[in-house]
C-alpha positions, 0 to 999 in steps of 0.5 A, spaced: 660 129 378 667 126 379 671 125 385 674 132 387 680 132 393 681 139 392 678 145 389 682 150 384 688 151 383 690 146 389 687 140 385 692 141 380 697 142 385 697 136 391 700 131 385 706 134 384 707 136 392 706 128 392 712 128 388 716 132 393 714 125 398 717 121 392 723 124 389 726 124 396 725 117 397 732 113 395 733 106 395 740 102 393 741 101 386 739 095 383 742 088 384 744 090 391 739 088 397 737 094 402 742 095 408 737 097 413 743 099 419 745 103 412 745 109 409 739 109 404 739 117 402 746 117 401 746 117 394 741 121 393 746 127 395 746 134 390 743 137 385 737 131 380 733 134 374 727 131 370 720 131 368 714 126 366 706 127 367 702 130 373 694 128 373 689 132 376 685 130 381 679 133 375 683 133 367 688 131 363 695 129 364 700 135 364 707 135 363 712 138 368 720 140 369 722 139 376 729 140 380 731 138 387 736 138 391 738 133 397 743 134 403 744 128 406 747 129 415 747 121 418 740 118 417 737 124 416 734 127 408 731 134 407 730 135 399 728 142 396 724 140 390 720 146 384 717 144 379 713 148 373 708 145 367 704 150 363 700 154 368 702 154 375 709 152 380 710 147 386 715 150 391 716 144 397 721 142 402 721 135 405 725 132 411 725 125 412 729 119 417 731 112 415 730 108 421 732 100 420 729 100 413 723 104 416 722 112 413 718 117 417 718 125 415 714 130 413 713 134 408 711 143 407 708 145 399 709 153 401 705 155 393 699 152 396 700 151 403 699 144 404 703 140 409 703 132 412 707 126 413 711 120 410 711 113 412 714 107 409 719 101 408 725 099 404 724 092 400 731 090 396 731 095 390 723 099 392 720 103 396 713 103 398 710 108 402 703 112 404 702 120 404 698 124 408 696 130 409 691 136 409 690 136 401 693 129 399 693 122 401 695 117 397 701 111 395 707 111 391 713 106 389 719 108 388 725 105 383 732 106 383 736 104 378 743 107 375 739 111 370 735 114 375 730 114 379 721 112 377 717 115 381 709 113 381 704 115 385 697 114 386 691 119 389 687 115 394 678 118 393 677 118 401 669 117 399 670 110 395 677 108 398 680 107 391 686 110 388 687 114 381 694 115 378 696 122 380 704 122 377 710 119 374 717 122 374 724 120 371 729 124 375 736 123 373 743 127 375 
């Protein structure tokens, strides 16, 4: 029997949740170095749409539609985010601050009660940071670029301490 994190309806669920973790992390476009006594939520500000596929902890990748929104005061981000595939719906709020190129928050998945922490650093035009949580902990990686925002994320398997793809997402203006 496989890994299961979490069991049904959650499972399908905690990537997208991770997701609300991702889509609220920015980084400076590309071609500029990352500015840690800078703002790097700025450009995050408004209303962002997209999709791409989200894998289960057990079953097939399935696609997804996600809205967000962002409203950035100082240092500080807080993102609502909703997302919708076939047969079910994400509903997540995340609050994040950027300290000296260091990214802390948490984040509340209010469909499947679920909540946790952020952690991370910026690297030039990357984001690499680790999700915590009571249903979901992984990684995920972050690039910004003119044409939007690439959002990839890994589950870790706390059994075997190993990693398996768990979203992929384009959000643009």
């Amino acid at each position: 029997m496989g890994y299961r994190l979490f069991s049904l309806p959650v499972h399908r669920a905690m990537p997208l949740a991770a997701l609300v973790l991702a889509a609220a992390l920015v980084l400076p476009g590309r071609g500029e170095a990352a500015d840690p006594a800078g703002n790097p939520f700025e450009q995050l500000s408004g209303e962002w749409k997209g999709g791409g596929t989200v894998t289960p902890a057990k079953g097939d990748p399935m696609k997804v539609a996600c809205k967000a929104t962002y409203k950035v005061t100082g240092s500080n981000l807080s993102q609502n985010l909703r997302c919708a595939g076939t047969d079910y719906r994400i509903d997540a709020t995340l609050k994040l601050t950027d300290k000296n190129g260091k990214i802390k928050g948490s984040w509340n998945e209010k469909t499947y009660d679920a909540n946790g922490g952020v952690t991370g650093t910026v690297k030039a035009d990357l984001i690499h940071a680790r999700i915590s949580g009571d249903k979901f902990s992984g990684r995920m990686s972050l690039n910004v670029s003119d044409g939007g925002l690439e959002i990839n994320i890994v589950q870790l398997n706390e059994d075997t301490g190993t990693y398996r793809p768990a979203a992929s997402v384009s959000l643009h203006r």
